[in-house]
Structure formats: structure tokens, C-alpha cells
N, C-alpha and C positions, 0 to 999 in steps of 0.2 A: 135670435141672436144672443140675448142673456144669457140659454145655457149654454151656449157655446163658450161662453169668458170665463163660466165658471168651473168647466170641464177643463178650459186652459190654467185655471188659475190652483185648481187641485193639481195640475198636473205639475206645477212648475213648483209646488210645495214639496211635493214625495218624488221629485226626480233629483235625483243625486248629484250638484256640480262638483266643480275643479276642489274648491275650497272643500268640502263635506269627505272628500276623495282625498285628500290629502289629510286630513284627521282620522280616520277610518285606519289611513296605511299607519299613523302615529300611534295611535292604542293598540293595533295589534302587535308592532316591535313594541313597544311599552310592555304587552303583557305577554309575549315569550321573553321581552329582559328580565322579567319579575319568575316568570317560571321556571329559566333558566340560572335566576338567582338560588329559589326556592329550592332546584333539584341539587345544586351545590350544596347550599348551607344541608341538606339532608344527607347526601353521600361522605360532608366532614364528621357529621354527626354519628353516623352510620361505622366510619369509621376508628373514627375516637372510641366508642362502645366496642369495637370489635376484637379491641388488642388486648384489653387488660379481660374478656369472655375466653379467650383465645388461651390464654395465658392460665385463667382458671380453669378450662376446660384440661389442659397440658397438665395441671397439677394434677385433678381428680382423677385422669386416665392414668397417672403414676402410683396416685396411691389405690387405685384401684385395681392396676398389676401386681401391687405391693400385696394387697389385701387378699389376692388370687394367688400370688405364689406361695403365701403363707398358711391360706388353705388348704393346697394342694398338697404341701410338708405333712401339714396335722393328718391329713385324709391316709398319707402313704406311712406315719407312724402307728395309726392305728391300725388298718388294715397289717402291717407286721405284727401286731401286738394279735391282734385278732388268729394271725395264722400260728404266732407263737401259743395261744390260747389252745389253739386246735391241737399243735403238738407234745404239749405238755399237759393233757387230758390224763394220765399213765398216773397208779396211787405213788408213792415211797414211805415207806416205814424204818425208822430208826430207834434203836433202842440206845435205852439212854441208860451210861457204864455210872454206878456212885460213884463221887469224886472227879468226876472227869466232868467237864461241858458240854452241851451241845455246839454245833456252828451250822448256823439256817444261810444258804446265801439268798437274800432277796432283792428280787429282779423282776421287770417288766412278762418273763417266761413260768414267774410265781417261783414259790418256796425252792431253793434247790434242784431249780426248772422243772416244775412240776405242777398240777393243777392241784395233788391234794397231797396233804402231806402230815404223816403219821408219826407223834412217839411216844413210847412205849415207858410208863415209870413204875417204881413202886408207890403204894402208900407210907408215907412217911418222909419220904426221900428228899433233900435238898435239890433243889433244880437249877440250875445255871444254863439259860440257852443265849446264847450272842448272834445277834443275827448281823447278818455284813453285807455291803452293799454291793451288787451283781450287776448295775446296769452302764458300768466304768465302757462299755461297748459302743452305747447308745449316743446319738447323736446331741444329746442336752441332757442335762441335770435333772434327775428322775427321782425325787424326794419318795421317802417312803415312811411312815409310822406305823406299828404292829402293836397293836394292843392285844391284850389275855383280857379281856373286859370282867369275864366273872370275877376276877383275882382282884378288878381294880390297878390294872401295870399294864401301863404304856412305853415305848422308847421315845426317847427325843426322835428327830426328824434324822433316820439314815440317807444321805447323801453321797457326792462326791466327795464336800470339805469336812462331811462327820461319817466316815465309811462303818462302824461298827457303836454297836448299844448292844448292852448285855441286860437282863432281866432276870431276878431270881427269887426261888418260890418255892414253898416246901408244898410238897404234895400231899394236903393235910386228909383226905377222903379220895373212895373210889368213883371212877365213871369221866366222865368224857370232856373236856373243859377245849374250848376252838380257840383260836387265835387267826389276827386276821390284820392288815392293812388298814389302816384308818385314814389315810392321806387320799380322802375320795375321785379327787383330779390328778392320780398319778397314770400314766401309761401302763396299759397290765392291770389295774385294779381287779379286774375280775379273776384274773389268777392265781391273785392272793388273800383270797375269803374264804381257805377251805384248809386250814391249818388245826388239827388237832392234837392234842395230848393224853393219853388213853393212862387212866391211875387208875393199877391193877390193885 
């Protein structure tokens, strides 16, 4: 008969009354109220961070359009510069009258739109070439400098608000002295690297 009290006595430890039963139901509304709190305060949190992400994301896609259409500009100026390259592959030769000047137009299509570009002096002779700006077409302000480098003679910067510079030089020996674009970030630069002056 003792173990019987004591199988009954275990038994009435670990069996769950009215009172245990109703603590049981209190902790668990207790801890969905706490979860239910917890998933609040997370979804204001959630939110609060979403609008000003939201907002930066909104800026960077604008200047990232900005940054793509402005690409896309450069890529379709050069690719014209590129085809103007192509077409202005052809020599030109000018002879050069004493007393008179030369006039170079320079532009994104090179010398007098040409890739290379020839003139003709004598030994001794005064030279006056004015070179003027040609790229009055083009969709922005296309600087240019042309330097005679052996000579030592540069022009100021030919633009749109400085459309012409002159340069003058007596042509003291014979043989072959180039001229050429110095403004290395202008559109067409490669157009205009192949400018000669031939002293007969």
C-alpha cells in the first residue's frame, strides 16, 4: 500500500490543476502581448529607416540618370568627331602669297576640315597665319590652342568668346616645321596634330 500513496502522490505533483491552468493561459497572452509589442516597435522602426533609404535611393537613381545621359552626350560627340575624323582624312596645301596672311579655320573636323594640312613658304619670308574658330556649329564650347612648338609660339585659347589669334614668324631656314592643337581635351584633337609649314 505505500507504493501506492506514493504513485498517487507523484501523481498529484505533475498533474496540472484549475489554478496552474490558468497561469499557463496568463504567460502565454503575456508573451504574444510582448511579441506583438515587439513586432510593432520593429515594423515603426522598419519604417522610420525606410523613408529617408527611399529618398536617398530616389536621389542616387537621379543622378545616376544624370550621369547616363551625360555619358551618352560625350559618347555621341565623339563618335561625330570620330566620323568627322574619318572624313577629313584628304591632305590641303596652301601657298602662302608675301604680304598677304594666311586664315586656318580650326575645328573639331581639323585644319580647314581636313586631317592634314599643308603651307607652302619661302625662306626668309614674314609669315602671318590667323587661325579662327570653326566649331561655332557644335553643340558647346570647343577651346582650341595651336602651337608652332619648334618656333616657340603658341595662340591664346581660340574659342567661341576669343574666335581668332594670329601668330607671326619669319621663316628663317628651309624644311618642314608642324603645328598642331595643344588643348589636349578638346573634341577633334586628333584632327588637329598634322598641320605643316613646308620653308622652301
Amino acid at each position: 500500500m505505500p507504493e501506492a500513496k506514493a504513485v498517487s502522490a507523484v501523481s498529484r505533483r505533475t498533474a496540472p490543476g484549475p489554478e496552474q491552468d490558468g497561469k499557463e493561459d496568463k504567460m502565454k497572452k503575456l508573451l504574444r502581448l510582448l511579441v506583438a509589442v515587439g513586432i510593432g516597435i520593429l515594423a515603426t522602426a522598419v519604417a522610420c529607416q525606410s523613408t529617408p533609404d527611399a529618398e536617398h535611393d530616389e536621389e542616387e537613381s537621379a543622378a545616376h540618370h544624370d550621369e547616363e545621359e551625360s555619358a551618352a552626350r560625350h559618347d555621341e560627340e565623339e563618335s561625330a568627331a570620330r566620323h568627322d575624323e574619318e572624313e577629313s582624312s584628304t591632305d590641303h596645301a596652301e601657298s602662302f602669297t608675301p604680304g598677304e596672311g594666311i586664315r586656318i579655320t580650326v575645328s573639331r573636323n581639323g585644319f580647314d576640315g581636313t586631317g592634314q594640312f599643308h603651307i607652302e613658304v619661302e625662306e626668309g619670308e614674314e609669315v602671318e597665319i590667323t587661325f579662327v574658330y570653326g566649331d561655332g556649329d557644335f553643340s558647346q564650347n570647343n577651346p582650341h590652342v595651336i602651337g608652332i612648338l619648334a618656333l616657340g609660339l603658341t595662340t591664346g585659347v581660340i574659342d567661341r568668346q576669343n574666335p581668332e589669334e594670329t601668330l607671326h614668324f619669319t621663316a628663317a631656314e628651309t624644311g618642314e616645321i608642324m603645328f598642331m592643337c595643344t588643348q589636349v581635351d578638346c573634341v577633334g584633337h586628333a584632327n588637329l596634330q598634322a598641320g605643316t609649314i613646308d620653308v622652301e
